[in-house]
C-alpha positions in Angstrom: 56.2 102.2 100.4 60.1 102.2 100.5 61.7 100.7 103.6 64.3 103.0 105.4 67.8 101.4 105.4 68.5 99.1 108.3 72.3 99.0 107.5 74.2 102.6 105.7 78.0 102.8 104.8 79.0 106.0 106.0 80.4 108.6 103.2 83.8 109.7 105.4 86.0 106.7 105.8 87.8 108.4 108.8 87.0 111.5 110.9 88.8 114.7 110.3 91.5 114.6 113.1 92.3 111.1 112.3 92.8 112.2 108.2 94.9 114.8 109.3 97.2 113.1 111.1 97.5 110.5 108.5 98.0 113.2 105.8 100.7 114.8 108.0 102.2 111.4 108.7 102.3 110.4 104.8 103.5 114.1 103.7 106.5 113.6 106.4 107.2 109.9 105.1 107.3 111.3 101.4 109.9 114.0 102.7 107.5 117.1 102.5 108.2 119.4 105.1 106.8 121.8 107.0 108.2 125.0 107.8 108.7 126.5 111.1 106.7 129.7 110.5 103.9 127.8 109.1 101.3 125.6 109.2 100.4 122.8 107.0 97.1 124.8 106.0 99.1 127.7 104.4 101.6 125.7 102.5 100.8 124.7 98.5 101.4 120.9 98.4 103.3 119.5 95.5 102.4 115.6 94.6 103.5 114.2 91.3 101.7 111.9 90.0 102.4 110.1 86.8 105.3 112.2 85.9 103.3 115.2 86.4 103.3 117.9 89.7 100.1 118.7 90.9 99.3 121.5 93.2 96.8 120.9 96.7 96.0 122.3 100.3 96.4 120.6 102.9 92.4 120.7 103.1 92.1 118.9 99.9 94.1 116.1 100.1 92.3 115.7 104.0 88.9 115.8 101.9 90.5 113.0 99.8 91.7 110.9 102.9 88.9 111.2 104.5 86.5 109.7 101.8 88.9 107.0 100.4 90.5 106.2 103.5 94.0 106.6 102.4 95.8 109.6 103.2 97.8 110.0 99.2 96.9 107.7 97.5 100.1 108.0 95.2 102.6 107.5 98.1 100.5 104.5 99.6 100.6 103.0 95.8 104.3 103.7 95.9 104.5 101.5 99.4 102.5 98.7 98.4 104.6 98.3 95.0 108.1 98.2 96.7 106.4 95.9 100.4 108.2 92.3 100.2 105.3 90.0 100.4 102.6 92.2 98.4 104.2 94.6 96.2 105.2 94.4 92.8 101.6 92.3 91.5 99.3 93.6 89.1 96.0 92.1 87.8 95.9 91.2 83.7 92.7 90.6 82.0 92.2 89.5 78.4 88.9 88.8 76.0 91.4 87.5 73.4 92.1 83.8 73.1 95.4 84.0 71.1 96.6 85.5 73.8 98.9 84.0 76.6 99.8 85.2 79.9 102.8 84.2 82.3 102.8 84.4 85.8 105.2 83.7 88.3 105.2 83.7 92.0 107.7 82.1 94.9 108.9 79.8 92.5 105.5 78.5 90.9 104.4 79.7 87.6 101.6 79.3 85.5 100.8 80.1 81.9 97.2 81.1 81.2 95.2 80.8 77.6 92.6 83.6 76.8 90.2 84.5 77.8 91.2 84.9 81.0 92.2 87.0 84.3 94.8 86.7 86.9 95.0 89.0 90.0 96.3 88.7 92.9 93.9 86.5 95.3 94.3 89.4 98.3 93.4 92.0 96.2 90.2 90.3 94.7 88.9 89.2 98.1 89.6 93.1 99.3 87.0 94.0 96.5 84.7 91.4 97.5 84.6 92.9 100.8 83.9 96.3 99.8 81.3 94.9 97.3 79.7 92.5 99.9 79.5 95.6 102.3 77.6 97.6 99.6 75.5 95.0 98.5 74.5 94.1 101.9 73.4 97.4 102.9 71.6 98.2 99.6 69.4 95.4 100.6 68.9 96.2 104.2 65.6 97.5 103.1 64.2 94.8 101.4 61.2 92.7 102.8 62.9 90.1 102.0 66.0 90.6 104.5 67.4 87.3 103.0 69.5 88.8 100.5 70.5 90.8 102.6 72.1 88.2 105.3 73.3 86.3 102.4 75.4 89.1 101.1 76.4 89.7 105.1 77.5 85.6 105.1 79.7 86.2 102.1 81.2 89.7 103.2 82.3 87.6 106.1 84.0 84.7 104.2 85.7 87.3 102.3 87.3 88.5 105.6 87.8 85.3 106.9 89.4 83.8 103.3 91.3 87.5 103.4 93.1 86.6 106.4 93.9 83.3 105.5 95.5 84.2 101.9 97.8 86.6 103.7 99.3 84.3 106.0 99.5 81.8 103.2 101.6 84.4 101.0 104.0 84.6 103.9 104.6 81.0 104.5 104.5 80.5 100.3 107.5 83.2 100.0 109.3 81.6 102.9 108.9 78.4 101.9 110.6 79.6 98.1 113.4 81.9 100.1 116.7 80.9 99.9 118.1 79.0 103.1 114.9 77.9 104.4 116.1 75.0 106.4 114.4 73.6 109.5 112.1 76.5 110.0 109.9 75.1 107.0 109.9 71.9 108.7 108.6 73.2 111.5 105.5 75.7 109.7 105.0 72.2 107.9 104.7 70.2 111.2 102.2 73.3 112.6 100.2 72.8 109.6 99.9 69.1 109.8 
């Protein structure tokens, strides 16, 4: 006999009010918009997208917020590459062991042999949360509920160790920005 679930993720990320006023928001921030004598339901919405236009309703990219929880997905990419502290990282992966990779980052860098991966550590624990979340619900019907509060444990640590590597970029790109004087002594002595 199967268990129900004690724990479900929901399939909209946010309600249909909230998506819409995101959508709105992000269309406005992107420069799209709206004409007096209509509303954002009548218009066709133009997105480009890796070089190419693409046509929605207003509906559509709602449906889209809604389930991934970004309003365009596009522009919010766009933002996160260009942001000071988080933008401009991407993740590299290689089987190959002739292969090296260099990586730099507020003045430390790194050269990695193959096989091997580098990602940025806020991104990875982001994905650990979502997978942790998933995985912890999947096993909410178990009759073993262990797994399932082990999975919990570690979706918290990912938050926790989420938090932490976001103030830790901020201080690291201080602490390598030019002129840092007397405030790094005093971040140093808070740490201490």
């Amino acid at each position: 006999m199967n268990l129900p679930h004690f724990l479900t993720i929901g399939k909209y990320h946010l309600s249909e009010q909230k998506a819409e006023q995101a959508v709105e928001a992000a269309l406005k921030y992107s420069g799209i918009r709206k004409p007096h004598n209509k509303s954002w339901a009548e218009m066709d919405i133009t997105i480009t997208e890796n070089g190419q236009p693409e046509q929605f309703k207003f509906y559509q990219l709602v449906k889209k917020a809604r389930l991934s929880g970004i309003s365009l997905e596009v522009l919010q990419n766009q933002i996160d590459n260009t942001d000071l502290f988080f933008g401009g990282s991407l993740s590299l992966a290689t089987p190959n062991h002739q292969l090296e990779i260099a990586v730099s980052f507020a003045g430390n860098e790194k050269k990695l042999q193959g096989p091997c991966r580098i990602a940025p550590v806020e991104q990875e624990l982001a994905e650990d949360i979502l997978f942790y979340k998933q995985q912890v619900c999947e096993y909410s019907n178990s009759n073993d509920f262990s797994l399932s509060c082990r999975y919990y444990r570690s979706y918290i640590f990912s938050s926790i160790s989420l938090i932490d590597a976001f103030i830790n970029r901020h201080i690291q790109i201080f602490r390598n920005s030019p002129g840092s004087g007397k405030e790094e002594k005093d971040v140093d002595r808070q740490e201490g």
